[in-house]
Phi, psi and omega in degrees: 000128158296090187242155165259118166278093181301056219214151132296157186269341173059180143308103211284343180264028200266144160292184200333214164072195183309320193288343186280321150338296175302319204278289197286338169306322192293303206303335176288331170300269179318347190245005185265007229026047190254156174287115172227149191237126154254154194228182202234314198244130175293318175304358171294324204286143154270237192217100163280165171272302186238132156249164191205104199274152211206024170189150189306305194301157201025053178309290240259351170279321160319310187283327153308286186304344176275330183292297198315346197235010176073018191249122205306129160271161208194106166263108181263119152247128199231011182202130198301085199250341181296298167292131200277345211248321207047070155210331190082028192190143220212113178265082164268336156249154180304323200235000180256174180241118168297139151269159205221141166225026192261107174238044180277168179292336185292301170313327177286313182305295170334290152351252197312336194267308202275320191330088153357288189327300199275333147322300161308295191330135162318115189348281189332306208293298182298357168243330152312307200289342182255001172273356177239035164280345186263319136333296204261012171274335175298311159295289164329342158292316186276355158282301175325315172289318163283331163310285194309324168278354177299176167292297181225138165248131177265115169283161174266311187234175179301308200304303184309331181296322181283316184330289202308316175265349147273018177246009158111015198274163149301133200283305200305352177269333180269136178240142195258149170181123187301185175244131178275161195231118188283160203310331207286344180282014116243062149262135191255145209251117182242187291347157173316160156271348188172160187308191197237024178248060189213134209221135192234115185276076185268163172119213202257131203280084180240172110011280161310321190238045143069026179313315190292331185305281198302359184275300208286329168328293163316302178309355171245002162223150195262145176071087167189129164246158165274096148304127166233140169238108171146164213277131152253112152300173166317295174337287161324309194265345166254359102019277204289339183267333174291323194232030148245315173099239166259003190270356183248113155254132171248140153285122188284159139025115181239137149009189139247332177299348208257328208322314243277335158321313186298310184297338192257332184265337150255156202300310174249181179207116150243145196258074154306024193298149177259331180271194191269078186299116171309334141172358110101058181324299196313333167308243200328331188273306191287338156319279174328284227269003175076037208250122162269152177272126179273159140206211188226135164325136138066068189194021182061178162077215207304306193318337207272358177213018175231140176247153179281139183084317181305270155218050159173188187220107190234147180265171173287151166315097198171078200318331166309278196311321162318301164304332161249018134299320181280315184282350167288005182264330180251359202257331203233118172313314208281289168328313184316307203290308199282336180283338202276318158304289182321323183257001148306303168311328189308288221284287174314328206242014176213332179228354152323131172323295134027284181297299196291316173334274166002272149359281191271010180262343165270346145315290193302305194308337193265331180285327204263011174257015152272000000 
């Protein structure tokens, strides 16, 4: 089969997000044998059997041009494209995330003006934001407008899916199919990187993805250090330092080929997102590697597809709670083992590349038998 990737293809060594995705579908696509081209621009595409768009940009140019040329579409949304804000989540307190669904134009002008978040941001930044509520709700309609003439739409999670069908996309056009994770995340990476009462943050050191949350979590059990892997502000990084201390080090930014070092050399790996994640690939990597995962109840992401006790362990929105969850990880051998089996297993049968490849060669076939 002849597919056109609509994506950049970026950098196959970039940490986590949709490049990272992208990267492991096609190179699977490809060893599977289908033909694959990635472009940048929909005006590149010739006449492909599928084309199959994986980035925001140029959605809705994209979705013209497959009409005007007759050519099948295939949309993967991997990102909270439904909000005008893009997160679904609202910082009305300093250290929690509100949920937000209100994307009506009005809810959107609300957002940008009333946000705390936005309120901090620099002047420019913060008169911009509030002079482009209206713009950028007119591009969301016309993404909304291009899902629906798409062929087949893939959600990454359950959460993106409902999102996607209270901003109007047709539920019979959407499909949930996870982000694969490549085969090379269960090998297991020796030497250790560092000791094994070590607790692991990977991903982007924010706010949003609730980094100050797991430093005072952690800052409540005693003999744990805290890794964080990934670009940190200033801000941020005296956060981690007021409630940690010497128990914290952060790492700048890594590969995605090196994480799976990280993830195998620590004990737990935890996911505090404070917003509605679409699907947050490190959970799912640590997963792969048999690692378990904390995270919170009803946050998308990890929630919508790991069960507590099962194969992780979630919490009430609540850092208390949140904490002792993570020290019940270090107190009970037995739990440990079976949450670490379970969600290896888990992991293979739901996000090995393979698997998810699959999946989506049976999306095209259904698309091209129409």
């Amino acid at each position: 089969m002849k597919i056109y990737i609509i994506s950049g293809k970026g950098n196959p060594k970039s940490i986590g997000g949709g490049s990272v995705s992208t990267n492991t579908l096609a190179d699977t696509l490809e060893r599977r044998g289908h033909d694959i081209t990635f472009t940048e621009s929909p005006r590149e595409v010739n006449s492909p059997d599928v084309v199959l768009h994986t980035n925001i940009k140029y959605l809705v140019r994209t979705q013209r041009i497959c009409e005007k040329k007759n050519l099948p579409l295939v949309v993967t949304v991997n990102s909270f494209i439904s909000c005008c804000n893009g997160s679904h989540v609202i910082n009305k307190d300093p250290r929690y995330g509100v949920s937000c669904k209100r994307c009506s134009l009005w809810g959107t002008i609300n957002c940008f003006v009333r946000d705390r978040m936005n309120v901090q941001r620099p002047l420019k930044t913060r008169i911009f934001n509030c002079i482009t509520p209206l713009p950028r709700y007119m591009l969301r309609y016309m993404r909304m407008n291009a899902l629906n003439k798409a062929d087949k739409v893939v959600c990454i999670s359950p959460t993106l899916k409902k999102m996607l069908e209270i901003a109007g996309v047709n539920k019979e056009k959407m499909i949930v199919i996870p982000q694969p994770v490549d085969n090379s995340f269960l090998e297991n990476m020796k030497p250790r990187l560092f000791d094994e009462r070590v607790a692991l943050f990977a991903g982007g050191v924010s706010w949003i993805k609730g980094a100050h949350l797991a430093a005072e979590a952690v800052s409540k059990i005693d003999n744990i250090h805290l890794i964080f892997v990934g670009g940190v502000r200033e801000k941020m990084g005296q956060q981690i330092k007021y409630f940690l201390g010497d128990k914290g080090v952060v790492y700048s930014a890594v590969p995605n080929e090196q994480m799976k070092n990280y993830y195998h050399s620590a004990h737990v790996v935890l996911f505090p997102s404070i917003w509605f994640e679409a699907f947050g690939r490190g959970w799912a990597e640590a997963c792969m590697c048999g690692k378990p995962v904390v995270a919170f109840n009803d946050r998308g992401g990890a929630s919508d597809y790991l069960k507590h006790e099962e194969t992780a362990l979630l919490s009430d929105y609540d850092v208390d709670a949140y904490a002792e969850q993570i020290q019940r990880l270090f107190d009970d051998d037995a739990l440990y083992r079976r949450i670490s089996r379970n969600a290896q297993e888990y992991a293979k049968k739901n996000f090995l590349a393979d698997v998810v490849a699959k999946k989506y060669e049976k999306v095209f076939e259904e698309v091209l038998e129409k």
